[in-house]
PDB file of N, CA, C and O in Angstrom:
ATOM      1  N   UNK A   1      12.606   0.330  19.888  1.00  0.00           N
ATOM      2  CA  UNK A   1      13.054   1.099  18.748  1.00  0.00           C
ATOM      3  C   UNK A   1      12.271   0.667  17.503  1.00  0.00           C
ATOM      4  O   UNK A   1      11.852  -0.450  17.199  1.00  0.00           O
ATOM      5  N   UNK A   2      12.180   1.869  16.846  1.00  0.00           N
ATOM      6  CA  UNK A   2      11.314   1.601  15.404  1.00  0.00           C
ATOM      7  C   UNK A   2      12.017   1.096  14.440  1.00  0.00           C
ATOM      8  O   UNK A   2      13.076   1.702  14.276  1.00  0.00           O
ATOM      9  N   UNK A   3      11.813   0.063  13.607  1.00  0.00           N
ATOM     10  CA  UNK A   3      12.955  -0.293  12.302  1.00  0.00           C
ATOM     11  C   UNK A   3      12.164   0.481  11.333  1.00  0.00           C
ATOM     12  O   UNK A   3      10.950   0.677  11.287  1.00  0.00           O
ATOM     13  N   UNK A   4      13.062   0.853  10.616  1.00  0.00           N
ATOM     14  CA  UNK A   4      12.430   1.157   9.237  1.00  0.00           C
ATOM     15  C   UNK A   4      11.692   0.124   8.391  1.00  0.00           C
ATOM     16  O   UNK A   4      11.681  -0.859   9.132  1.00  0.00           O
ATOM     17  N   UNK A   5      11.041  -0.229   7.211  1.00  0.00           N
ATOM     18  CA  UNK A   5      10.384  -1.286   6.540  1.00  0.00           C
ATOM     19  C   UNK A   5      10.154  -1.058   5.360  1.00  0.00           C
ATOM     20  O   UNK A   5       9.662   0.049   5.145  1.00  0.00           O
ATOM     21  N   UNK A   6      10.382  -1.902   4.229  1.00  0.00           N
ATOM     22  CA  UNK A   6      10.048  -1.954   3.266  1.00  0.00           C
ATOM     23  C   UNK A   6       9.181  -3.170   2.649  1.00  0.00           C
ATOM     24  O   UNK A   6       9.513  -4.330   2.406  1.00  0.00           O
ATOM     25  N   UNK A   7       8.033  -2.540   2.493  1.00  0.00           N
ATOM     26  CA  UNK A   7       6.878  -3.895   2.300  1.00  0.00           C
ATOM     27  C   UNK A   7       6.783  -4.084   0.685  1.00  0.00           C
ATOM     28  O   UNK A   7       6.515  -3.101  -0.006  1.00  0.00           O
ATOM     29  N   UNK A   8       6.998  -5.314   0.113  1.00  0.00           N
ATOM     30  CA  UNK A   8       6.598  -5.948  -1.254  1.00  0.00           C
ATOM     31  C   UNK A   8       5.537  -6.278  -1.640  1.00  0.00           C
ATOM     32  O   UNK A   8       5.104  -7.270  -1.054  1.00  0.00           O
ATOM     33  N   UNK A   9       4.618  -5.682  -2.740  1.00  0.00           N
ATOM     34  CA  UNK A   9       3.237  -6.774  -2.585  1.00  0.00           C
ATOM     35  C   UNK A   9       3.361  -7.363  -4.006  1.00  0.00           C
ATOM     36  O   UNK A   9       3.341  -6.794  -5.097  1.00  0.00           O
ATOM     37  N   UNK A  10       3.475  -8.478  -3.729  1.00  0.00           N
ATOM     38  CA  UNK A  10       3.395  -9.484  -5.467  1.00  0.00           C
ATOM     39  C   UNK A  10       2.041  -9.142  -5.506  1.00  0.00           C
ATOM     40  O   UNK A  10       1.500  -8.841  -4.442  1.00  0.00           O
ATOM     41  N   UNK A  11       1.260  -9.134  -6.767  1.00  0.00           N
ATOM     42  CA  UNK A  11       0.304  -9.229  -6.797  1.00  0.00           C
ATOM     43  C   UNK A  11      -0.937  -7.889  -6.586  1.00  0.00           C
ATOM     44  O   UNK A  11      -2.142  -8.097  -6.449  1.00  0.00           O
ATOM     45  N   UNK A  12      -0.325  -6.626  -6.605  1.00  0.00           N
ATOM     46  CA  UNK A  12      -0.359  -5.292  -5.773  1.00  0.00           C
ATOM     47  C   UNK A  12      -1.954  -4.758  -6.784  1.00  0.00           C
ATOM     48  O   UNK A  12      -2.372  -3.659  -6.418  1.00  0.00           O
ATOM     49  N   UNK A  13      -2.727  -5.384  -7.856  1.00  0.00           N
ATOM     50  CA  UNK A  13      -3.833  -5.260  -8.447  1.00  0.00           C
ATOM     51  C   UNK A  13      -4.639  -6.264  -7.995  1.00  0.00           C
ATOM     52  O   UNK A  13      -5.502  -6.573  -8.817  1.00  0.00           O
ATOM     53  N   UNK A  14      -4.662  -6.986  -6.799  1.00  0.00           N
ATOM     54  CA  UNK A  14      -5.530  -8.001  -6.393  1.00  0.00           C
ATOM     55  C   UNK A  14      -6.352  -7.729  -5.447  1.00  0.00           C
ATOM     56  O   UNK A  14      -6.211  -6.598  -4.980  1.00  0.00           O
ATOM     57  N   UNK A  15      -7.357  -8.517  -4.888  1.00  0.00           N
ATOM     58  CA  UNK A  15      -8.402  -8.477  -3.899  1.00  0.00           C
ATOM     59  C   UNK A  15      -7.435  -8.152  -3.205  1.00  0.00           C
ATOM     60  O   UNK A  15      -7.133  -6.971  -3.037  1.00  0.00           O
ATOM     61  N   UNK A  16      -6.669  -9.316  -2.589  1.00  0.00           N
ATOM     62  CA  UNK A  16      -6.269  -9.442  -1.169  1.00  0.00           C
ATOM     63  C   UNK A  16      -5.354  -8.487  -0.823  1.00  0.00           C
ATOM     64  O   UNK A  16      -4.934  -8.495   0.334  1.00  0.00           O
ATOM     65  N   UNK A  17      -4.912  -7.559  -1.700  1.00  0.00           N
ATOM     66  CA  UNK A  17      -3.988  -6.206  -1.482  1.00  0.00           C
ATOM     67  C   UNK A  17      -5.543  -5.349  -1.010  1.00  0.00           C
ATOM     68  O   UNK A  17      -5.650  -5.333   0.216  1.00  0.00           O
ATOM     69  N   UNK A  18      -6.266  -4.927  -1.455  1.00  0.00           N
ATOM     70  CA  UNK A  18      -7.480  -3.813  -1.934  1.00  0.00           C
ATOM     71  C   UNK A  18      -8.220  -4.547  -0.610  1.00  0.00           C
ATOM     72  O   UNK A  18      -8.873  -3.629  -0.113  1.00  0.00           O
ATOM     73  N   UNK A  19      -8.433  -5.749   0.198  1.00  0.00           N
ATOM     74  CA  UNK A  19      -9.431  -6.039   1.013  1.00  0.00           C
ATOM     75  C   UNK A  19      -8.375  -6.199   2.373  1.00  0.00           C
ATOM     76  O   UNK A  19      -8.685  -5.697   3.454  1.00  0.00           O
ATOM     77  N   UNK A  20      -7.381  -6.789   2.223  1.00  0.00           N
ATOM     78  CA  UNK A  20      -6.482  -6.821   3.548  1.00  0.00           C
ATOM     79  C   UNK A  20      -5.366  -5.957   3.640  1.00  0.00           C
ATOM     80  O   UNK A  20      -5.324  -5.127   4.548  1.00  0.00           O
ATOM     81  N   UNK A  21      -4.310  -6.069   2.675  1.00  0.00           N
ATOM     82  CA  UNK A  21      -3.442  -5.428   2.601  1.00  0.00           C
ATOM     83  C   UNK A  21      -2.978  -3.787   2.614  1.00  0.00           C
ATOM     84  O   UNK A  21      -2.160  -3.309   3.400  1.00  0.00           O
ATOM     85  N   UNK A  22      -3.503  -3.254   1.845  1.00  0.00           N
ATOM     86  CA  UNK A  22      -3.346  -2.018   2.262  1.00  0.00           C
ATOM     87  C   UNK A  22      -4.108  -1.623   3.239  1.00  0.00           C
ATOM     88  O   UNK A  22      -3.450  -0.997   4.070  1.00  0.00           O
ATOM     89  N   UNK A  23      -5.626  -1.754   3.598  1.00  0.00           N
ATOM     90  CA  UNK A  23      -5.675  -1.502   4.954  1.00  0.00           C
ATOM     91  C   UNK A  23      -4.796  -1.979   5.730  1.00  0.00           C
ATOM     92  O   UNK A  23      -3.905  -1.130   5.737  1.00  0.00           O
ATOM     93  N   UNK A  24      -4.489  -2.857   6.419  1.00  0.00           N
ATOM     94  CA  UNK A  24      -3.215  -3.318   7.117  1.00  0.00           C
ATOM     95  C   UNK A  24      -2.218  -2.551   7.618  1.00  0.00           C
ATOM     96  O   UNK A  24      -1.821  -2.490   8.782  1.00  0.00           O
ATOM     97  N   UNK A  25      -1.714  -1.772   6.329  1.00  0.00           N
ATOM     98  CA  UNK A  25      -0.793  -1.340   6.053  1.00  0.00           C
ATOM     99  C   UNK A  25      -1.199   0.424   6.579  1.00  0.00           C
ATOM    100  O   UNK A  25      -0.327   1.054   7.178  1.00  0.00           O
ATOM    101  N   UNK A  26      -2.042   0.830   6.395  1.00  0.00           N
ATOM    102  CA  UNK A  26      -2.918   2.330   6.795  1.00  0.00           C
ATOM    103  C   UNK A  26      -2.864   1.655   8.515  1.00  0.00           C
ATOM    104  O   UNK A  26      -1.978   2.223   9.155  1.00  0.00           O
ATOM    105  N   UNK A  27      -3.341   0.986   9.030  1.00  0.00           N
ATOM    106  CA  UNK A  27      -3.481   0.774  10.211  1.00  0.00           C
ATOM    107  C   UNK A  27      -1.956   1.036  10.653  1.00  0.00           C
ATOM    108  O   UNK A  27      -1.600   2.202  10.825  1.00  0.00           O
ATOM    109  N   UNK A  28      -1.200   0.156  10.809  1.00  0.00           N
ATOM    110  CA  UNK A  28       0.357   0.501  10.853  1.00  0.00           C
ATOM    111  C   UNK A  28       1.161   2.084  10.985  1.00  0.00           C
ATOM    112  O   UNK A  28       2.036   2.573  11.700  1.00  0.00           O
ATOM    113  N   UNK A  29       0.292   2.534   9.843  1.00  0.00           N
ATOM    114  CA  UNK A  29       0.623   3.949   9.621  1.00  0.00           C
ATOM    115  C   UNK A  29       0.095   4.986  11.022  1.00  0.00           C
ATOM    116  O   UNK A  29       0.722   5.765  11.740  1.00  0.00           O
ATOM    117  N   UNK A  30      -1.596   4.483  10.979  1.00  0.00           N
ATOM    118  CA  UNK A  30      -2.131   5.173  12.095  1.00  0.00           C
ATOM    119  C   UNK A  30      -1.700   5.039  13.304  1.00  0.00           C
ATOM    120  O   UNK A  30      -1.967   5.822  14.216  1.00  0.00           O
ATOM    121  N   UNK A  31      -0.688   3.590  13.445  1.00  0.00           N
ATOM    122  CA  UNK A  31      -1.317   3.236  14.956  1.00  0.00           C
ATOM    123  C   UNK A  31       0.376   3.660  14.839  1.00  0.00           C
ATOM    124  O   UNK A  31       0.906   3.062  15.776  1.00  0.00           O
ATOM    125  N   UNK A  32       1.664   4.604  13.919  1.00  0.00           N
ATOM    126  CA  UNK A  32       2.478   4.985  14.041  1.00  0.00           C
ATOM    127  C   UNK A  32       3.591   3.690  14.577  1.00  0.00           C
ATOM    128  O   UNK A  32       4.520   3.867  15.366  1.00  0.00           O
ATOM    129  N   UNK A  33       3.223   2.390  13.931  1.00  0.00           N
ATOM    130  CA  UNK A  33       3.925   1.285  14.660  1.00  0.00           C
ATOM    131  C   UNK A  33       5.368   1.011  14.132  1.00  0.00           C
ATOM    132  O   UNK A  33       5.794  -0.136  14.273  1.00  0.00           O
ATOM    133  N   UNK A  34       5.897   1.633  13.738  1.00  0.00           N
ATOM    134  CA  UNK A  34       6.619   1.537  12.336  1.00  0.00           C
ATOM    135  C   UNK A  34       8.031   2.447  12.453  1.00  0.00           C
ATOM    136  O   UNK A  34       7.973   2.925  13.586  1.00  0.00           O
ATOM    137  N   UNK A  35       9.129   2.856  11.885  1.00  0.00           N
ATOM    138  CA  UNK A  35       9.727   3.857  11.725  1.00  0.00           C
ATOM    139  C   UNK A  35       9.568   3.976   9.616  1.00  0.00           C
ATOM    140  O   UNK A  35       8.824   3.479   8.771  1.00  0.00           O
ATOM    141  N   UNK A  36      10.396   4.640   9.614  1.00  0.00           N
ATOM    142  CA  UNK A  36      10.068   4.889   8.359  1.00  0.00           C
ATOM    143  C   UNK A  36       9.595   3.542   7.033  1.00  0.00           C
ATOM    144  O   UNK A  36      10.372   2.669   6.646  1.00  0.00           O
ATOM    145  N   UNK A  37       8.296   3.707   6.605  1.00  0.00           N
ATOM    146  CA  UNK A  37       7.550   3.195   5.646  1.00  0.00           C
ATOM    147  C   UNK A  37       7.740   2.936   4.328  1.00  0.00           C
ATOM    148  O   UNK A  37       7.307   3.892   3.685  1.00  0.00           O
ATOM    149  N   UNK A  38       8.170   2.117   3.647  1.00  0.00           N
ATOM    150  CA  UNK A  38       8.046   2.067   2.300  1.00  0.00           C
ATOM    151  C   UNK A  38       7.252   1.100   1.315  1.00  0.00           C
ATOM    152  O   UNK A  38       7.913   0.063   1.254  1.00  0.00           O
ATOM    153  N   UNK A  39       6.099   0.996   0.506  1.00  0.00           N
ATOM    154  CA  UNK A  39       5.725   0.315   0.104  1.00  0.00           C
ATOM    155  C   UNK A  39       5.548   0.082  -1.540  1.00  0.00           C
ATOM    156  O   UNK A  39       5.004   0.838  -2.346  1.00  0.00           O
ATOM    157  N   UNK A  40       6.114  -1.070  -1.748  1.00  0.00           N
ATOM    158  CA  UNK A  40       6.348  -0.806  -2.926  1.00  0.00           C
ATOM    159  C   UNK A  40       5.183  -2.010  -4.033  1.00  0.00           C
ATOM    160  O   UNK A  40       5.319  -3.206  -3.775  1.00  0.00           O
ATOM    161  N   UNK A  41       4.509  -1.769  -4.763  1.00  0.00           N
ATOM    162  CA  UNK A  41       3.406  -2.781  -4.884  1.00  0.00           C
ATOM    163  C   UNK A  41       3.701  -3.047  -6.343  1.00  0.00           C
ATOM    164  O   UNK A  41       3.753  -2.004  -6.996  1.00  0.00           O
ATOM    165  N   UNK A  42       3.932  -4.269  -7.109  1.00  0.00           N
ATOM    166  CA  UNK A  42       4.480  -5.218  -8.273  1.00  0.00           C
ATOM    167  C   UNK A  42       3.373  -5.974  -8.977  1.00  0.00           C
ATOM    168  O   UNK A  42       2.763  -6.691  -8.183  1.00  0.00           O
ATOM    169  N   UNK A  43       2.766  -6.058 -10.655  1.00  0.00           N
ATOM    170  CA  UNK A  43       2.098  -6.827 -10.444  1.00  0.00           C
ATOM    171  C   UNK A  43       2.410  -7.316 -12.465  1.00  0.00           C
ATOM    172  O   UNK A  43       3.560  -7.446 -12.883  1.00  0.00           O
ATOM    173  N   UNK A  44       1.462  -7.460 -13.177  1.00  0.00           N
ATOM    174  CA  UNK A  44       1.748  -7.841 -14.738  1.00  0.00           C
ATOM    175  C   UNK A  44       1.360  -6.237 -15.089  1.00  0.00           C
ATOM    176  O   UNK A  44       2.367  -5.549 -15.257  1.00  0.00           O
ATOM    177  N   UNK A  45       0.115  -5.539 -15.227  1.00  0.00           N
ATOM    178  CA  UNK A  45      -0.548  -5.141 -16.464  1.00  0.00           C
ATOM    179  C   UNK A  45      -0.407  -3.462 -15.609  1.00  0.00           C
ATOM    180  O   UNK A  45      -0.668  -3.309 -14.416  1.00  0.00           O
ATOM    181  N   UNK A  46      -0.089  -2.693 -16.253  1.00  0.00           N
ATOM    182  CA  UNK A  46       0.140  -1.048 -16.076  1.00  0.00           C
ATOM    183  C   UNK A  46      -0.711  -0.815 -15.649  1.00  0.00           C
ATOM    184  O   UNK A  46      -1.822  -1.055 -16.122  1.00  0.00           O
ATOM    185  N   UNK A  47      -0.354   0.022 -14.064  1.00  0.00           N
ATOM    186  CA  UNK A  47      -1.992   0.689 -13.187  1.00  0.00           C
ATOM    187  C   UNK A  47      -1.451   1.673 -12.752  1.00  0.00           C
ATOM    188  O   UNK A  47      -0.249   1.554 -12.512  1.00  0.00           O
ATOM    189  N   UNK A  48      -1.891   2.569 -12.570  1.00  0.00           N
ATOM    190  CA  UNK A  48      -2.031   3.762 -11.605  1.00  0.00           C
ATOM    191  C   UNK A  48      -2.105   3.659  -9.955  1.00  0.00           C
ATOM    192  O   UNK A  48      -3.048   3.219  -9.296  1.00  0.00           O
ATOM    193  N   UNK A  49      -0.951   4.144  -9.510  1.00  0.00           N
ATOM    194  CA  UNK A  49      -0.801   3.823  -7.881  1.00  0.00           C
ATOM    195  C   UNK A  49      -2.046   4.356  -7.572  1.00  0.00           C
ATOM    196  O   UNK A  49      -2.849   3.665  -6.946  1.00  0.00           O
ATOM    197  N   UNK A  50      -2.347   5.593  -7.954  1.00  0.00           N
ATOM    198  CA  UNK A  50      -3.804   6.024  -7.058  1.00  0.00           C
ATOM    199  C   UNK A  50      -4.925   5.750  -7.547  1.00  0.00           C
ATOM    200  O   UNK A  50      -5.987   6.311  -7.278  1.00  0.00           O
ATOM    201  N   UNK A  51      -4.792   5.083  -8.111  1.00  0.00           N
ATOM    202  CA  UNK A  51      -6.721   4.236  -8.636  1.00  0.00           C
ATOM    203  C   UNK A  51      -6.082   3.302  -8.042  1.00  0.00           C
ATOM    204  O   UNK A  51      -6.342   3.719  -6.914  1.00  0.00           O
ATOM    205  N   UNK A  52      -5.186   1.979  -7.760  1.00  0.00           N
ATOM    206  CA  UNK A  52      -4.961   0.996  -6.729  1.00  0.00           C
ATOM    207  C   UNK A  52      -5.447   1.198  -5.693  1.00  0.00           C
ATOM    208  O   UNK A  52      -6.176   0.373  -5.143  1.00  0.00           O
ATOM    209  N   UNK A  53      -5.089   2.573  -5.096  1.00  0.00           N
ATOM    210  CA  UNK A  53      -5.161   2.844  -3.319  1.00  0.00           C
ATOM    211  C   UNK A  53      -6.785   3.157  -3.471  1.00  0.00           C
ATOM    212  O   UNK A  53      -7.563   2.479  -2.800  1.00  0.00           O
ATOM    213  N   UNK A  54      -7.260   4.128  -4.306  1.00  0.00           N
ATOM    214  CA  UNK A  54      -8.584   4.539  -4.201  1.00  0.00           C
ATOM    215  C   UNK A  54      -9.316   3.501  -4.225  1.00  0.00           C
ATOM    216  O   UNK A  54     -10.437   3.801  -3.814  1.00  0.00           O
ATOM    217  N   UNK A  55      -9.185   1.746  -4.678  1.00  0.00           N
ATOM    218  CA  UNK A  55      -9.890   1.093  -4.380  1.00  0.00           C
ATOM    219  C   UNK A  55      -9.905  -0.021  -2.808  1.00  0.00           C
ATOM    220  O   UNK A  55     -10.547  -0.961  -2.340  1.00  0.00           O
ATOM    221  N   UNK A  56      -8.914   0.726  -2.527  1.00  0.00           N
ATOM    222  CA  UNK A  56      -8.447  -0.043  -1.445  1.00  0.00           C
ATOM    223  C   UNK A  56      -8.888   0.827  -0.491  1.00  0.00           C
ATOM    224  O   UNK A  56      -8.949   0.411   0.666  1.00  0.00           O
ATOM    225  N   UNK A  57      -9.285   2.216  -0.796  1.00  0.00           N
ATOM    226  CA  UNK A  57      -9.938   3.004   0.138  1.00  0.00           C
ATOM    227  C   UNK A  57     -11.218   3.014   0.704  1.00  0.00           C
ATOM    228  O   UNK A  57     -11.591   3.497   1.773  1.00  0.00           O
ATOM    229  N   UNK A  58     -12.098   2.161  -0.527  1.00  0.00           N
ATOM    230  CA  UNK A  58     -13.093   1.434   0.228  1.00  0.00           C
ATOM    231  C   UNK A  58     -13.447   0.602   1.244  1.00  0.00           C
ATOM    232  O   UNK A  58     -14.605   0.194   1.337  1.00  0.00           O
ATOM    233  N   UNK A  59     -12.594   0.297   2.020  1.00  0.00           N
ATOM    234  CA  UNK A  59     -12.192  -0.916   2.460  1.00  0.00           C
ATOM    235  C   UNK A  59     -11.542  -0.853   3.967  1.00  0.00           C
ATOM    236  O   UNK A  59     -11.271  -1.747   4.769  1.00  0.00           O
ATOM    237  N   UNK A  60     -11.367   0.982   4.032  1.00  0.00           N
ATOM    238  CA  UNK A  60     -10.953   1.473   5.087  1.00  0.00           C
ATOM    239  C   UNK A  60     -11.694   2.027   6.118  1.00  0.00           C
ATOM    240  O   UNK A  60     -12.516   2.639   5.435  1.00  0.00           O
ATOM    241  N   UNK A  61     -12.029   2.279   7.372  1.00  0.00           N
ATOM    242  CA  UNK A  61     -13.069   2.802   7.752  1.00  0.00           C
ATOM    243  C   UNK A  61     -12.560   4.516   8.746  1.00  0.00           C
ATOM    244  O   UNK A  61     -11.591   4.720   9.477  1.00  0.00           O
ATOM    245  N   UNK A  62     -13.204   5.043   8.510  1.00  0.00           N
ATOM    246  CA  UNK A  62     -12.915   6.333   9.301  1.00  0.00           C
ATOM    247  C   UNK A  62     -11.518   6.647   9.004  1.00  0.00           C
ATOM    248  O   UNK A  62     -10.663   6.355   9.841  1.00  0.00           O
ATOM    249  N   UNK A  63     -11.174   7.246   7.834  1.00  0.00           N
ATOM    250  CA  UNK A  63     -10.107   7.034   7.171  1.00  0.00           C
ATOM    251  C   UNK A  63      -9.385   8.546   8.035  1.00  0.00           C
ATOM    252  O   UNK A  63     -10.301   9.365   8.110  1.00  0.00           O
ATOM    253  N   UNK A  64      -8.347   9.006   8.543  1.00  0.00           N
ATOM    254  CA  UNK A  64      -8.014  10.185   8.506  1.00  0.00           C
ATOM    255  C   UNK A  64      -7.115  10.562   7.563  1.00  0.00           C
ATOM    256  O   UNK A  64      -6.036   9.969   7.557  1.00  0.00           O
ATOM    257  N   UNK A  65      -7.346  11.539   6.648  1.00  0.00           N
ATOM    258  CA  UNK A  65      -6.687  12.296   5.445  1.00  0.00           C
ATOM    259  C   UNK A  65      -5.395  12.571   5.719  1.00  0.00           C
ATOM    260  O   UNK A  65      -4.724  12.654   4.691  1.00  0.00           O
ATOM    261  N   UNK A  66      -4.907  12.710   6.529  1.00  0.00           N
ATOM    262  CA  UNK A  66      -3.063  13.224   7.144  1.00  0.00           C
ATOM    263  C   UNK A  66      -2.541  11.367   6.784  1.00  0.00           C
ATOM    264  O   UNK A  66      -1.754  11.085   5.880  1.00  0.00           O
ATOM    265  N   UNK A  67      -3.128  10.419   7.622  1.00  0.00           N
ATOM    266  CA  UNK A  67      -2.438   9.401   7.189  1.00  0.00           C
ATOM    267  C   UNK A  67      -2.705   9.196   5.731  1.00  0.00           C
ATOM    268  O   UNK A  67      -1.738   9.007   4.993  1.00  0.00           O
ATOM    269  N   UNK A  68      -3.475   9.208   5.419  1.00  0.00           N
ATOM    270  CA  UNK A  68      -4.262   8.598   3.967  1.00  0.00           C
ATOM    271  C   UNK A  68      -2.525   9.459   3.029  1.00  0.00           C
ATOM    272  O   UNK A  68      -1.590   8.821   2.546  1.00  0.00           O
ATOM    273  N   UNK A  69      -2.647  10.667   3.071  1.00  0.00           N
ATOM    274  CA  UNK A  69      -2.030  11.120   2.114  1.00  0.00           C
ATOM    275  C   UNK A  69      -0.243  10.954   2.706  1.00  0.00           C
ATOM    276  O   UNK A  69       0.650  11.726   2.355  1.00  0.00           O
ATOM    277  N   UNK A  70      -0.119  10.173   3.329  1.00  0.00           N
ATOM    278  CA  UNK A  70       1.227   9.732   4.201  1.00  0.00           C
ATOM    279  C   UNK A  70       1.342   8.325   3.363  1.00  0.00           C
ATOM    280  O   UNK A  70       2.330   8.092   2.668  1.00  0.00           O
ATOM    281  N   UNK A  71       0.513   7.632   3.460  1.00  0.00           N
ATOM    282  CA  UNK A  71       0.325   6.032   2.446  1.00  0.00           C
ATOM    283  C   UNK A  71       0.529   6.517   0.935  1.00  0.00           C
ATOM    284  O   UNK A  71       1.032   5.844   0.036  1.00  0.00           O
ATOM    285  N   UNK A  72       0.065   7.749   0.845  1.00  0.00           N
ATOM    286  CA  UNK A  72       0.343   7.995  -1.180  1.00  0.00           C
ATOM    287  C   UNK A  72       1.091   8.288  -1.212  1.00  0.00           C
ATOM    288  O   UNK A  72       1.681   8.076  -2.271  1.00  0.00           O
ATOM    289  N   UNK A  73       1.774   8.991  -0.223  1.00  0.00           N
ATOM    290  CA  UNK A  73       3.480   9.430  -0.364  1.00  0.00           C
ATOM    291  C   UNK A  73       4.526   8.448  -0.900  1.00  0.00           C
ATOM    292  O   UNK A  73       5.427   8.571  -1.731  1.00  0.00           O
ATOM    293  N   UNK A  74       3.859   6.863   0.284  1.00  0.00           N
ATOM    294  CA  UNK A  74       5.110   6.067   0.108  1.00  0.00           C
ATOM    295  C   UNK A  74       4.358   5.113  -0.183  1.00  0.00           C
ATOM    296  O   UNK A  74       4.281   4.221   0.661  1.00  0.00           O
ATOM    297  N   UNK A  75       3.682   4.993  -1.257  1.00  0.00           N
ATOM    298  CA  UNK A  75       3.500   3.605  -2.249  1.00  0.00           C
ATOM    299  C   UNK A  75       3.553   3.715  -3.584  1.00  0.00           C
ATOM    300  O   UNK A  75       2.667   4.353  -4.153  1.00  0.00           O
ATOM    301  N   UNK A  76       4.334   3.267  -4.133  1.00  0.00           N
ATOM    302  CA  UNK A  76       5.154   2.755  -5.446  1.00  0.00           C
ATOM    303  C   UNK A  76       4.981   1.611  -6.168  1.00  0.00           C
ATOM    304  O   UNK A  76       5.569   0.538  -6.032  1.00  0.00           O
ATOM    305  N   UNK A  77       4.194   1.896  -6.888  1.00  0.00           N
ATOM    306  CA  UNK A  77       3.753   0.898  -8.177  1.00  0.00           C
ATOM    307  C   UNK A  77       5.114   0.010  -9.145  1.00  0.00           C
ATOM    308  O   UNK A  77       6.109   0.688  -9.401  1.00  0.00           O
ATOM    309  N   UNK A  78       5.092  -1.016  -9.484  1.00  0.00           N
ATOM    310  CA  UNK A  78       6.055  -1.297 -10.455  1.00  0.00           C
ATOM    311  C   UNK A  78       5.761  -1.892 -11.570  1.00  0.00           C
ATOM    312  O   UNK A  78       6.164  -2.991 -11.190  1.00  0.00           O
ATOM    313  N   UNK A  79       5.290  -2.155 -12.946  1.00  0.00           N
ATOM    314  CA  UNK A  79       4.960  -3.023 -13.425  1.00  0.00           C
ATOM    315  C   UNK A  79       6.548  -4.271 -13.537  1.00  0.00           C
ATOM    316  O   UNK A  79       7.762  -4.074 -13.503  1.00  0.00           O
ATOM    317  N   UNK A  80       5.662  -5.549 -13.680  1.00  0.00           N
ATOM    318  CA  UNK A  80       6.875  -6.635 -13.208  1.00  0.00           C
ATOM    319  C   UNK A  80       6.268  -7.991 -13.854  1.00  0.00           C
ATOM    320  O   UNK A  80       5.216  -8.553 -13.550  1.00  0.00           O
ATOM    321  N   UNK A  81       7.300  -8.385 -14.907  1.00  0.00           N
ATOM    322  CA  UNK A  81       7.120  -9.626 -15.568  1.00  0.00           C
ATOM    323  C   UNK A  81       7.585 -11.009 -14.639  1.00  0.00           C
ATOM    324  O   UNK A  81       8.691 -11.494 -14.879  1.00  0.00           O
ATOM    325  N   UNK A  82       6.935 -11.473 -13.845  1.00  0.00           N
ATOM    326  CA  UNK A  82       7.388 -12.314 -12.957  1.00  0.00           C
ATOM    327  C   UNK A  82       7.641 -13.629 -13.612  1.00  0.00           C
ATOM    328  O   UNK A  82       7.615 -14.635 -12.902  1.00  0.00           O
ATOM    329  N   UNK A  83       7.825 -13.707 -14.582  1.00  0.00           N
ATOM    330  CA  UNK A  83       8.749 -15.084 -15.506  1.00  0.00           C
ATOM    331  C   UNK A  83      10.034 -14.548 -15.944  1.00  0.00           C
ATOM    332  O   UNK A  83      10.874 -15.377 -16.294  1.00  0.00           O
ATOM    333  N   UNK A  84      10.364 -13.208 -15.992  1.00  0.00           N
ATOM    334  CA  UNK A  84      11.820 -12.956 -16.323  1.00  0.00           C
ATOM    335  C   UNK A  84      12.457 -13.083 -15.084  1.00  0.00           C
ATOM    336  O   UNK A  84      13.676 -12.935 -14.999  1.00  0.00           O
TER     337      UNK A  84
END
């Protein structure tokens, strides 16, 4: 049985989101491993979910567009003061 998931990324403007993480996370999607997806990405300074992913799209290979636009569906930016 599939669980549903909700993934956190501290740090969601960094390399290691843009070089591991969201690919990772597209793989998951493709390889349908999952039941329902949620990703929600946290970091200091105001960004745009889709300039995040678009750089993380570099990073992907043989991307198919049905998943791709399945990952923009369910990723959610937050800005987040992590000392309060």
């Amino acid at each position: 049985m599939k669980e549903n998931l909700t993934i956190i990324i501290m740090g969601a403007t960094g390399d290691l989101t843009k070089l591991k993480l969201i690919p990772s996370i597209y793989g998951l999607l493709k390889n349908k491993t999952t039941g329902k997806l949620s990703v929600i990405g946290v970091a200091f300074l105001p960004a745009d979910p889709n300039a995040i992913l678009n750089e993380c799209r570099k990073n992907i290979e043989d991307i198919d567009e049905n998943v791709w636009n399945e990952l923009k569906k369910i990723f959610h930016y937050q800005v987040l003061d992590f000392n309060k």
